[in-house]
C-alpha positions as CSV (number, residue, x, y, z in Angstrom):
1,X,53.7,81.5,196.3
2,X,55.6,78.4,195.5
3,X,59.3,78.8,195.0
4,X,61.7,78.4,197.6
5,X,59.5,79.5,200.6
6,X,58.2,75.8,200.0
7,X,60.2,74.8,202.7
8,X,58.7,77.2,205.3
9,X,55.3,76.4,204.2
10,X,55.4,72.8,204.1
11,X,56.4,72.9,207.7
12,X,53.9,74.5,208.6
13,X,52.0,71.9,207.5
14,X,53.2,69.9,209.7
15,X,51.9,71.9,212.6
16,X,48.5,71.3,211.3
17,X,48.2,68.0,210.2
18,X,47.5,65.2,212.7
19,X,49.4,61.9,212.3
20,X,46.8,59.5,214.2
21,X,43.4,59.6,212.7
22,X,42.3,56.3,210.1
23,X,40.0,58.1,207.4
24,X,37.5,55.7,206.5
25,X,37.7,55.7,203.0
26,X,41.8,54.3,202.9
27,X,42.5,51.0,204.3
28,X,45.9,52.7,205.5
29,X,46.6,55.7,207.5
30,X,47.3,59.0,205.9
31,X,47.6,61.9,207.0
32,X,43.9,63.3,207.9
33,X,43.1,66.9,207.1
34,X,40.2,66.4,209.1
35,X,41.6,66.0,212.2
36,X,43.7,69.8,211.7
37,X,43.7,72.5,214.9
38,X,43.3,75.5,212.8
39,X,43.4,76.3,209.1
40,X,46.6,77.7,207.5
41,X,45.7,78.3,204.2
42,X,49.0,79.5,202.7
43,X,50.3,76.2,204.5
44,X,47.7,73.6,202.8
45,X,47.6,75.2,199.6
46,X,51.4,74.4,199.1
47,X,51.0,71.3,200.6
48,X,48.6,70.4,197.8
49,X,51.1,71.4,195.2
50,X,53.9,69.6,196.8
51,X,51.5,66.0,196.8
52,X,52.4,66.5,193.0
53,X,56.2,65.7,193.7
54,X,56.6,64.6,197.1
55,X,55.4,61.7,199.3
56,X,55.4,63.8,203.0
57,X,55.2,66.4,205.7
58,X,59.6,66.0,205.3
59,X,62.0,65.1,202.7
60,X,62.7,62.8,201.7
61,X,61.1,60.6,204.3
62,X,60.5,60.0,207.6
63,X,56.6,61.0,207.5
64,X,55.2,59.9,204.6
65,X,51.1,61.0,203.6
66,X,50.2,57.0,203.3
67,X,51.3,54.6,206.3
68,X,51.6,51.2,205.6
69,X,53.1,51.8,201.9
70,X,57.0,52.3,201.3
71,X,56.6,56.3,201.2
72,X,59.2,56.5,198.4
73,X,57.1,54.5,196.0
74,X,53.9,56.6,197.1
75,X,55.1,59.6,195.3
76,X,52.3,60.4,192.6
77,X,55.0,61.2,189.6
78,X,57.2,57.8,190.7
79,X,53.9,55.3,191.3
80,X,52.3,56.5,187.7
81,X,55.9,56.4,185.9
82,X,55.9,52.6,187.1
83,X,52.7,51.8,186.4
84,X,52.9,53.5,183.0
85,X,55.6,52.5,181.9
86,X,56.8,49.1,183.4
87,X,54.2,46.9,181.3
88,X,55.4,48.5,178.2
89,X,57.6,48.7,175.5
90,X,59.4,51.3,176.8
91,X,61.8,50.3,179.8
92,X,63.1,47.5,182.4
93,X,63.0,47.5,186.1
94,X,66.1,45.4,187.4
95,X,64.9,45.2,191.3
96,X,62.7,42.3,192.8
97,X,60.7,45.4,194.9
98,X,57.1,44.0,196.4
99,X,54.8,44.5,193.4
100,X,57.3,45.1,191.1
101,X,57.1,41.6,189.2
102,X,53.6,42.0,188.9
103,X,53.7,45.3,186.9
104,X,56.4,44.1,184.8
105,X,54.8,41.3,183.0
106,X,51.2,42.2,183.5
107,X,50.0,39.8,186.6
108,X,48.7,42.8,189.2
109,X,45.7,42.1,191.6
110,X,44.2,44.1,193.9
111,X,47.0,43.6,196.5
112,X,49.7,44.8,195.1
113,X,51.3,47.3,196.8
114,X,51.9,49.8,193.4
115,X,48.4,49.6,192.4
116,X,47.9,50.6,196.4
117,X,50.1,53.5,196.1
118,X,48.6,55.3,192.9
119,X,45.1,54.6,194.0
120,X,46.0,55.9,197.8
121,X,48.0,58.7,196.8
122,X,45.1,60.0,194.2
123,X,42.5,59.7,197.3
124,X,44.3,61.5,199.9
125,X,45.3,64.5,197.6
126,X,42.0,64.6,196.2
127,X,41.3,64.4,200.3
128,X,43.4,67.6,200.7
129,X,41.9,69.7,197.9
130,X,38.2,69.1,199.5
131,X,39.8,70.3,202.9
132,X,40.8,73.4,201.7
133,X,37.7,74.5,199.4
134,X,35.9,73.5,202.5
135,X,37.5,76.6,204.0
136,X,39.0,78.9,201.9
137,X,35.4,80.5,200.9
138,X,36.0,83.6,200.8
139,X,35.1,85.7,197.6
140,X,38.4,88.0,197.7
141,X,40.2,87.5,194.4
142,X,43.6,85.6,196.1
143,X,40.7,82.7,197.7
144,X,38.9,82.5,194.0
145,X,42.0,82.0,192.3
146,X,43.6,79.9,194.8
147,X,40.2,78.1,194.6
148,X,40.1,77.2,191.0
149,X,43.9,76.0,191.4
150,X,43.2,73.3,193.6
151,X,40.0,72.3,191.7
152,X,42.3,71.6,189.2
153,X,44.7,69.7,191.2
154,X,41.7,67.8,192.4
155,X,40.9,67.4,188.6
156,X,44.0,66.0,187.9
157,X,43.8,63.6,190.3
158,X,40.8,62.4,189.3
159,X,41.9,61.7,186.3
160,X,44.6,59.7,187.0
161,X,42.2,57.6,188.7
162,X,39.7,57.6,185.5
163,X,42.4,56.7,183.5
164,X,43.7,54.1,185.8
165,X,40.8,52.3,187.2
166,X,37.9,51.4,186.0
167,X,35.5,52.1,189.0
168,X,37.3,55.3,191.2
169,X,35.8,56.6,194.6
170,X,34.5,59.9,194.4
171,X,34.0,62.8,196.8
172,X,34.0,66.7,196.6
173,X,32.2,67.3,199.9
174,X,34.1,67.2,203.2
175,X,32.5,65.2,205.7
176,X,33.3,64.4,209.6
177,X,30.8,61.3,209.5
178,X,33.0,58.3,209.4
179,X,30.2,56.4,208.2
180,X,29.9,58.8,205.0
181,X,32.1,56.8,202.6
182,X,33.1,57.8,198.7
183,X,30.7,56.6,196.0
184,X,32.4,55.0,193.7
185,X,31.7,56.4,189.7
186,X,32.2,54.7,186.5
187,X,34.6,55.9,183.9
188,X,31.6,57.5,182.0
189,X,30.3,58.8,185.3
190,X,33.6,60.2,185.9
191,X,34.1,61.3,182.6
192,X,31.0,63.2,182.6
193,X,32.1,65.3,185.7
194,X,35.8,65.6,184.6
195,X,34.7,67.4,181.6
196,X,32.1,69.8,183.2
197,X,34.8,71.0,185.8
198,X,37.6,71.2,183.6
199,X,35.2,73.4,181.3
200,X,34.1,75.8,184.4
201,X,37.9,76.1,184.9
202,X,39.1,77.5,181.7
203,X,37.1,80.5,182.7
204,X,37.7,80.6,186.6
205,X,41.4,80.1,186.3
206,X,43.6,82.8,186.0
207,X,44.8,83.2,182.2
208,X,48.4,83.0,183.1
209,X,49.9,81.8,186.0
210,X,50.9,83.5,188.3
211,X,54.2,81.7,189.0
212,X,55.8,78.9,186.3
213,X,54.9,76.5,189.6
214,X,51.2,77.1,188.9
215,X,48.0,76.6,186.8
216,X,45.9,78.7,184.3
217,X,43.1,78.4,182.0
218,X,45.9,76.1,179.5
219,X,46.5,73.9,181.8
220,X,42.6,72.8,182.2
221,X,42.4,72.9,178.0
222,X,45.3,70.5,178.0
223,X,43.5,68.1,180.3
224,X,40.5,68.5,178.3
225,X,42.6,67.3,175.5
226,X,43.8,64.4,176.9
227,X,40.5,63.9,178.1
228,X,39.0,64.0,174.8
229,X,41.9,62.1,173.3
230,X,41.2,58.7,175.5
231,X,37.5,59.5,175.3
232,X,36.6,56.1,173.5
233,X,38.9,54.3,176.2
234,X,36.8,56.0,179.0
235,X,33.0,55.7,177.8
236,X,33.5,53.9,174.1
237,X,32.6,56.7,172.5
238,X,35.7,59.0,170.5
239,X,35.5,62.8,171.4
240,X,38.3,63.1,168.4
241,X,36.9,67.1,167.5
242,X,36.9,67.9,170.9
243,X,39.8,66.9,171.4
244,X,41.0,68.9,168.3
245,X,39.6,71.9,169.6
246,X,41.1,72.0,173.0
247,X,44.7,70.8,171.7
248,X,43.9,74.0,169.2
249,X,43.0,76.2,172.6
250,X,46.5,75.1,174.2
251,X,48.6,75.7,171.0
252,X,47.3,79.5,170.7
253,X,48.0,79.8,174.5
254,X,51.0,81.5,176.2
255,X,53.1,78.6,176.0
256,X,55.4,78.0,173.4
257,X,58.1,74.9,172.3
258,X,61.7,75.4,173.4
259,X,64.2,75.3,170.8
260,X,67.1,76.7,171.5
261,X,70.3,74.3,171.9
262,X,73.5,75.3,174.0
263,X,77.2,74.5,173.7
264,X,79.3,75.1,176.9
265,X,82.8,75.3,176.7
266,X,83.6,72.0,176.9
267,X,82.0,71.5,172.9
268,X,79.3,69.6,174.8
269,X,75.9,70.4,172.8
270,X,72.4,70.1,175.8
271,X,70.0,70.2,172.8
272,X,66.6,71.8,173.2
273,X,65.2,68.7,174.1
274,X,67.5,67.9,176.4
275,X,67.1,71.3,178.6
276,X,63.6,70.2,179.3
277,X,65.4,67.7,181.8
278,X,67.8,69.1,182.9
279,X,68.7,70.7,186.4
280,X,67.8,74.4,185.5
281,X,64.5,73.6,183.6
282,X,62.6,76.4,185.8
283,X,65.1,78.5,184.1
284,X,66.7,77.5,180.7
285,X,63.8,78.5,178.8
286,X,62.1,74.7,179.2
287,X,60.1,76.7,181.5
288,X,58.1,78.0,178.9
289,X,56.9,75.0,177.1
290,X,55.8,73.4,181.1
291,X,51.7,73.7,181.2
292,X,53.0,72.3,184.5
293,X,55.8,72.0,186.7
294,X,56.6,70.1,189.7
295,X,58.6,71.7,192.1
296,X,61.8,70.0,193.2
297,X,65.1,71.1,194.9
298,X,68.0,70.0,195.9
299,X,68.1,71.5,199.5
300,X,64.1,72.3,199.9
301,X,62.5,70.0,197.9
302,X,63.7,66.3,198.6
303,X,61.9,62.9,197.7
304,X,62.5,59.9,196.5
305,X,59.5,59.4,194.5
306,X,60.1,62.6,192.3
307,X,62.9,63.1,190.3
308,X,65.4,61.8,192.0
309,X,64.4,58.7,191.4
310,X,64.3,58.7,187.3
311,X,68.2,60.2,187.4
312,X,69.4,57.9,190.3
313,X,68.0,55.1,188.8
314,X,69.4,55.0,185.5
315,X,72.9,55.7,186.4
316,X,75.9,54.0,186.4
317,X,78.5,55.0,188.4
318,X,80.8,55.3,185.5
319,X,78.6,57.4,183.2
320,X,79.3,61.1,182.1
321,X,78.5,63.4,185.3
322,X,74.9,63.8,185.9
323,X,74.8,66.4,188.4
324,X,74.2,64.4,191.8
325,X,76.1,60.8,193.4
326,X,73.1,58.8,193.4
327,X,73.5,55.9,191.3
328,X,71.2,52.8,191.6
329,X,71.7,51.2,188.3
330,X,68.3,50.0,188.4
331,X,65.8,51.6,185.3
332,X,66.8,50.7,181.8
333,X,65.5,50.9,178.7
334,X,64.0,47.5,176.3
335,X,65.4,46.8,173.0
336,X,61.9,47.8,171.6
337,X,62.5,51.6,173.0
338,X,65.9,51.8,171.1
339,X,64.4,50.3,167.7
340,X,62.0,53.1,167.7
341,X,65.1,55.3,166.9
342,X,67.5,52.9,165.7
343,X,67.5,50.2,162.9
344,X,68.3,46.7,164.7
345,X,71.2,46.3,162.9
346,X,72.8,49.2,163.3
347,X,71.9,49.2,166.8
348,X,74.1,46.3,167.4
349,X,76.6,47.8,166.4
350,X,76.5,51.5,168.1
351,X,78.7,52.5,170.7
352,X,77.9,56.2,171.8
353,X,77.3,57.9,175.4
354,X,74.2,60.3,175.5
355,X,75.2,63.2,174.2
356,X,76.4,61.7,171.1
357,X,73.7,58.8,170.8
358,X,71.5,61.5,169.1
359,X,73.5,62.6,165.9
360,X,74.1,58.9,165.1
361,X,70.0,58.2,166.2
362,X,69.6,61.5,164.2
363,X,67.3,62.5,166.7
364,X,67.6,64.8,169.8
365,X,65.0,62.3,171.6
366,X,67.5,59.6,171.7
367,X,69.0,60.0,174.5
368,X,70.5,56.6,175.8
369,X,73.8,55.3,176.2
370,X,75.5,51.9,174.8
371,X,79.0,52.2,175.1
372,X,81.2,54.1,178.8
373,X,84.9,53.8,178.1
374,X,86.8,51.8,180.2
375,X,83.7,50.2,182.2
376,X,84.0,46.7,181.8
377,X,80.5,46.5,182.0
378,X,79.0,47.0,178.0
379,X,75.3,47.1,177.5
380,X,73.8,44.7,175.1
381,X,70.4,44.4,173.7
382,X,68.7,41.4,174.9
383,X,65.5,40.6,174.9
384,X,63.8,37.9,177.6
385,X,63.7,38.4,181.1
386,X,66.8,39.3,182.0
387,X,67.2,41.0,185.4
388,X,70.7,43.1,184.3
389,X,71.5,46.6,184.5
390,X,73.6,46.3,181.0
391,X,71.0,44.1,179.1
392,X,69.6,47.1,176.9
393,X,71.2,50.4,177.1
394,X,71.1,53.5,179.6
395,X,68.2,55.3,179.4
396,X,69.3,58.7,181.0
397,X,66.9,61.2,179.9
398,X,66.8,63.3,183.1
399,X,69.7,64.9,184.4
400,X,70.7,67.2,187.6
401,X,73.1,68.9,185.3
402,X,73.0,72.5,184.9
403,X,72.6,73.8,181.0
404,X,74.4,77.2,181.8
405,X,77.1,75.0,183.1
406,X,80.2,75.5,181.6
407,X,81.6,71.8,181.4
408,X,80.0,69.2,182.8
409,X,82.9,68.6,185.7
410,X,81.4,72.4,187.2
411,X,78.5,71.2,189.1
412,X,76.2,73.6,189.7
413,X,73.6,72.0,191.6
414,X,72.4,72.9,194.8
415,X,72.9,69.6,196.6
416,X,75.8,67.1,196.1
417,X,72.8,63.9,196.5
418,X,70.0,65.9,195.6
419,X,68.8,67.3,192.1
420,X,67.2,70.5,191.2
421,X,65.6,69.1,188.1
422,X,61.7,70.2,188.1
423,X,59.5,68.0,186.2
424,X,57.5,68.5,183.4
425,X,54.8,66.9,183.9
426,X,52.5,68.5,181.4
427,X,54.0,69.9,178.8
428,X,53.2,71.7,175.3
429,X,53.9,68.8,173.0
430,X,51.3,67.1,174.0
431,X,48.6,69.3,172.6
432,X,50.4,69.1,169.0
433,X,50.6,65.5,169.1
434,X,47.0,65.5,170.6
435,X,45.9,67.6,167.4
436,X,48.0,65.2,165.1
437,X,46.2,62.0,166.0
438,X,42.8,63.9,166.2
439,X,43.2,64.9,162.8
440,X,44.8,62.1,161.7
441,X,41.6,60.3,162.7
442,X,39.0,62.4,161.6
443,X,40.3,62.9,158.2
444,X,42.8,61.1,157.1
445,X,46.5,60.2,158.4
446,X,48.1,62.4,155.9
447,X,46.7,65.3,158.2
448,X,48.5,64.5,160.7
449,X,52.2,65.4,159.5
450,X,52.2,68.6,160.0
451,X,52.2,68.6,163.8
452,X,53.9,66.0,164.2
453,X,56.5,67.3,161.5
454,X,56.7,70.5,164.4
455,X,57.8,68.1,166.6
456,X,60.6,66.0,164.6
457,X,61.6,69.3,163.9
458,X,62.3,70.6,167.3
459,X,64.1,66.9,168.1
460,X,66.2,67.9,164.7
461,X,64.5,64.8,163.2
462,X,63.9,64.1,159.1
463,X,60.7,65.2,158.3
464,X,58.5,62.5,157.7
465,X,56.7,62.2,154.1
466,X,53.8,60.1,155.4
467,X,52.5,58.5,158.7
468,X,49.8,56.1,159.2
469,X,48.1,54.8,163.0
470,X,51.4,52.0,163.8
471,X,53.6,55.6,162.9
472,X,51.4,57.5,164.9
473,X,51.5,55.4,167.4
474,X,55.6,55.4,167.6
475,X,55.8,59.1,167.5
476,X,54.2,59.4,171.0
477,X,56.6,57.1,172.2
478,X,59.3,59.0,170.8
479,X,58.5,62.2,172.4
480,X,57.3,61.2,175.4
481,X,59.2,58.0,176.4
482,X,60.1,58.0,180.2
483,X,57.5,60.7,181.3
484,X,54.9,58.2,182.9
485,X,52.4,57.9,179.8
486,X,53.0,55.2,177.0
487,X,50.5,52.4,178.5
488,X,48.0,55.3,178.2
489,X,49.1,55.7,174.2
490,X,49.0,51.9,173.9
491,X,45.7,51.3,175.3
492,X,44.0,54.2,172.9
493,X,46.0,52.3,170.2
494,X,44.6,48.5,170.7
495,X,48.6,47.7,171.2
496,X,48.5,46.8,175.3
497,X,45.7,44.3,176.3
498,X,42.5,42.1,174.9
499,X,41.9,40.3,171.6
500,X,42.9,43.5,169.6
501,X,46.5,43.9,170.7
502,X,47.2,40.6,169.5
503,X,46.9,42.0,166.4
504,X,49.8,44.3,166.9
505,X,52.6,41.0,167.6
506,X,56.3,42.0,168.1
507,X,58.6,41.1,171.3
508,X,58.6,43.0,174.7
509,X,59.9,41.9,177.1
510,X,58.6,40.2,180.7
511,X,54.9,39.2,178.8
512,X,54.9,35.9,180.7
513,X,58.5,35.2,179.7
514,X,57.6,34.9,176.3
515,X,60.1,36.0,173.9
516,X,57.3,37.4,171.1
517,X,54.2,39.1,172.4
518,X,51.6,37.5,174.8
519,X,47.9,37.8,174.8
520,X,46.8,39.1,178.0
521,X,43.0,39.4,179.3
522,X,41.3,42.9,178.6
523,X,41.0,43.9,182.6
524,X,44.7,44.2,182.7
525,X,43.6,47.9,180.5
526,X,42.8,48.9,184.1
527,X,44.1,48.6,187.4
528,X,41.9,47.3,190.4
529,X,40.2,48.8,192.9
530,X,42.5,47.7,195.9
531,X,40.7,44.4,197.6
532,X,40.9,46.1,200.8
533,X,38.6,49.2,199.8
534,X,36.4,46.7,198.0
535,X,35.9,45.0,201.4
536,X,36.1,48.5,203.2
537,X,33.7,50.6,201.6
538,X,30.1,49.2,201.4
539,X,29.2,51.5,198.5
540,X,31.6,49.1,196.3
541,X,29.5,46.5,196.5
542,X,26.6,48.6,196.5
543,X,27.0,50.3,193.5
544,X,29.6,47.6,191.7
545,X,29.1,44.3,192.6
546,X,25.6,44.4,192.8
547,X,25.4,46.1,189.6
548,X,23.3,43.9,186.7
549,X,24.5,46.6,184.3
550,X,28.0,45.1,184.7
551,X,29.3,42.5,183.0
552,X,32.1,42.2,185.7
553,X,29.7,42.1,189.0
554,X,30.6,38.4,189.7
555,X,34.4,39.2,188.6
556,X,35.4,41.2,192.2
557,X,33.1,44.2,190.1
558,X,36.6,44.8,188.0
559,X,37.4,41.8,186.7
560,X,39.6,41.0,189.6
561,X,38.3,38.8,191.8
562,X,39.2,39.1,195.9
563,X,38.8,37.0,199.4
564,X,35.6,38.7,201.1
């Protein structure tokens, strides 16, 4: 029951969750599920759906999960997106925010605050989820499924720390004993247990969902797949026909591509593509291509580390109406985005708004902006380090619009400030690019054009005639640019850190300042444990630092060394 009621159970969250208690495995203070006066089950078990797009007990802030962290930044879909994305080819992050720097041209340690947030944020959901198996236990059929669903969400979380970190903390046991810290696994360790829950729970969840807010059996195949998929990243060992076969599990499942465009009256075309970001996404028909979607709204749902903060962020005031006022002028894209779509010439040249960006890009996925009449302001594609708004173009891929609305002057948005736009933040794509690469590995790239020819073809792209690993490579940034993944593609790819990705040289921007690609030492494929929980938790040095299996015990136990 997660729809609009979200409100009503979200408060009573509040009434259960103390505000005081440290837990000992954060060097901050969250909120503690611990310290609760009674179990509300209907109450937590939202409140561990909402972690996925908010950052507190209110919206948009004011009592943030994570003390000591700017709670807008905390926000698991805004912290991975940065993180993900920043680094990378793909985009531009105009404001000097604390960490920010770091992540943009690859110099994080283990104090800066982003790195804090993602790894804090996985803990304390992951936290939540333990609380409520603890004591939902019942064997009636709403506790079982409920059950498996927040095993999931647990799952998921886990994950992001496997894929993020190279050592995570680990615990599925509720404990009172503040003296009973997380172990801390390796990524084959964590691997390992990943993919024996994810496995029980494509039998123990239900086999549809029983509301578009929530997870069934798909949703666990399609993190097996992306398991699978990074396998070699996680334990050095590829997993490329297992990953085949759950990506295959996924595509026969009850989801299915959305491909129908609309025209309002206005002659505006909202591609199919487009309606997966758009302000009625729960409704347009994108629903039905979202393994999973994150609840937002503009009156119930408010945060500033959902998705407000991807459409606010790329915005300029003077831009074709996007649904809400917000406009921070802050997220662009890189000049190596736009060549994915564009030839370099012709992209100097190309003056369009979003909506018409795509029939010159001849592709649906291009959705960026060079040209606003009448703004004095024109982008430009730079490279460098330049710290300008207009220095590549807009990169406006979600929107608070409405696709049923009938021009895009009639708003029909539930908040003025505030959009209504869910996020997809699994989706069916990924299981047909997922097969592409999978069989492009095992036998040959040539097998790979079909799925990704499926694709293209829902984008209204040319059909390619061949593809090869660099092509491969590109199409996942095509389709998936701006949703919080492509360090994750570049990594499995040899194009992001170590010797290998020098092989891949081409310019992006903020490597050191250098205008042509920068080698950068291999622990920067991982994130560090935060120096505070290294210091914290004695099982880190225990079971890392003390480690003569690791080649990085004298390194901080990640490569990243800390002050003791």
């Amino acid at each position: 029951m997660i729809m609009k009621n979200i409100v009503k159970y979200i408060s009573l969250a509040c009434a259960v969750f103390a505000f005081t208690a440290c837990v000992q495995d954060l060097n901050t203070r969250p909120i503690d599920p611990l310290s609760t006066t009674g179990f509300n089950q209907d109450a937590i078990f939202t409140k561990i759906y909402s972690t996925l797009g908010t950052t507190g007990q209110t919206g948009p802030a004011g009592a943030g999960d994570i003390d000591d962290i700017d709670e807008g930044w905390s926000g698991l879909f805004r912290v991975s997106f940065v993180l993900n994305e920043f680094p990378t080819d793909c985009g531009w992050w105009i404001w000097a925010d604390p960490g920010v720097d770091q992540a943009r041209i690859m110099t994080w340690d283990g104090d800066n605050p982003l790195v804090k947030c993602l790894y804090f944020r996985c803990m304390i959901d992951a936290k939540y989820c333990n609380h409520f198996l603890a004591y939902a236990d019942s064997t009636s059929k709403k506790d079982m499924e409920e059950r498996a669903e927040v095993r999931f969400i647990r799952a998921l979380n886990y994950w992001y720390l496997l894929d993020n970190f190279k050592y995570a903390p680990f615990m599925v046991k509720e404990s009172t004993d503040p003296t009973n810290y997380p172990i801390f696994m390796s990524r084959p360790e964590l691997y390992k247990w990943l993919e024996k829950e994810l496995l029980e729970l494509t039998t123990l969840l239900p086999a549809n969902r029983l509301s578009k807010y929530r997870v069934d059996q798909t949703a666990a195949w399609m993190l097996l797949a992306r398991l699978y998929l990074n396998a070699e990243v996680y334990t050095g060992t590829p997993q490329w026909q297992k990953a085949k076969n759950a990506a295959d599990k996924v595509i026969a499942g009850p989801y299915k591509l959305h491909t129908t465009a609309k025209v309002n009256k206005d002659g505006i075309k909202y591609t199919a593509y487009q309606q997966l970001f758009m302000g009625d996404n729960d409704v347009n028909g994108a629903q039905d291509e979202a393994i999973l979607l994150v609840y937002q709204d503009g009156q119930y749902c408010r945060s500033y580390g959902g998705v407000q903060y991807v459409i606010a962020a790329t915005r300029d005031g003077g831009m074709i109406p996007w649904g809400v006022a917000e406009n921070w002028k802050c997220l662009r894209s890189s000049p190596e985005l736009i060549y994915k779509f564009l030839n370099p010439m012709v992209a100097e040249t190309t003056e369009a708004d979003e909506y018409h960006m795509m029939d010159i890009a001849k592709d649906d996925r291009a959705i960026f902006v060079s040209y606003i009449p009448g703004n004095a302001n024109k982008w430009k594609l730079e490279g460098g380090m330049a710290a300008d708004f207009y220095a590549s173009w807009g990169c406006p891929k979600y929107t608070a619009v409405y696709s049923t609305a009938d021009s895009l002057t009639h708003m029909l948005n539930s908040d003025a400030n505030w959009p209504d736009t869910d996020i997809p933040l699994i989706r069916l794509a990924e299981a047909y690019l997922t097969r592409a690469e999978a069989l492009g590995r095992l036998n040959g790239w040539s097998n790979a054009l079909a799925d990704v020819n499926t694709i293209r073809a829902r984008a209204n792209a040319a059909p390619l005639t061949s593809i090869d690993e660099a092509g491969m490579c590109d199409e996942w940034c095509r389709e998936f640019w701006g949703e919080g993944r492509r360090r994750i593609d570049l990594i499995r790819f040899n194009r992001f850190a170590g010797e290998k990705a020098d092989e891949n040289m081409y310019h992006w921007e903020g490597r050191g300042g250098n205008a042509i690609f920068k080698h950068v030492d291999e622990k920067y494929n991982w994130f560090p444990v935060p120096s505070d929980d290294k210091k914290t938790n004695p099982n880190f040095r225990k079971q890392v630092m003390e480690n003569p299996e690791n080649p990085f015990a004298a390194q901080g136990g990640d490569g990243y060394t800390f002050a003791e």
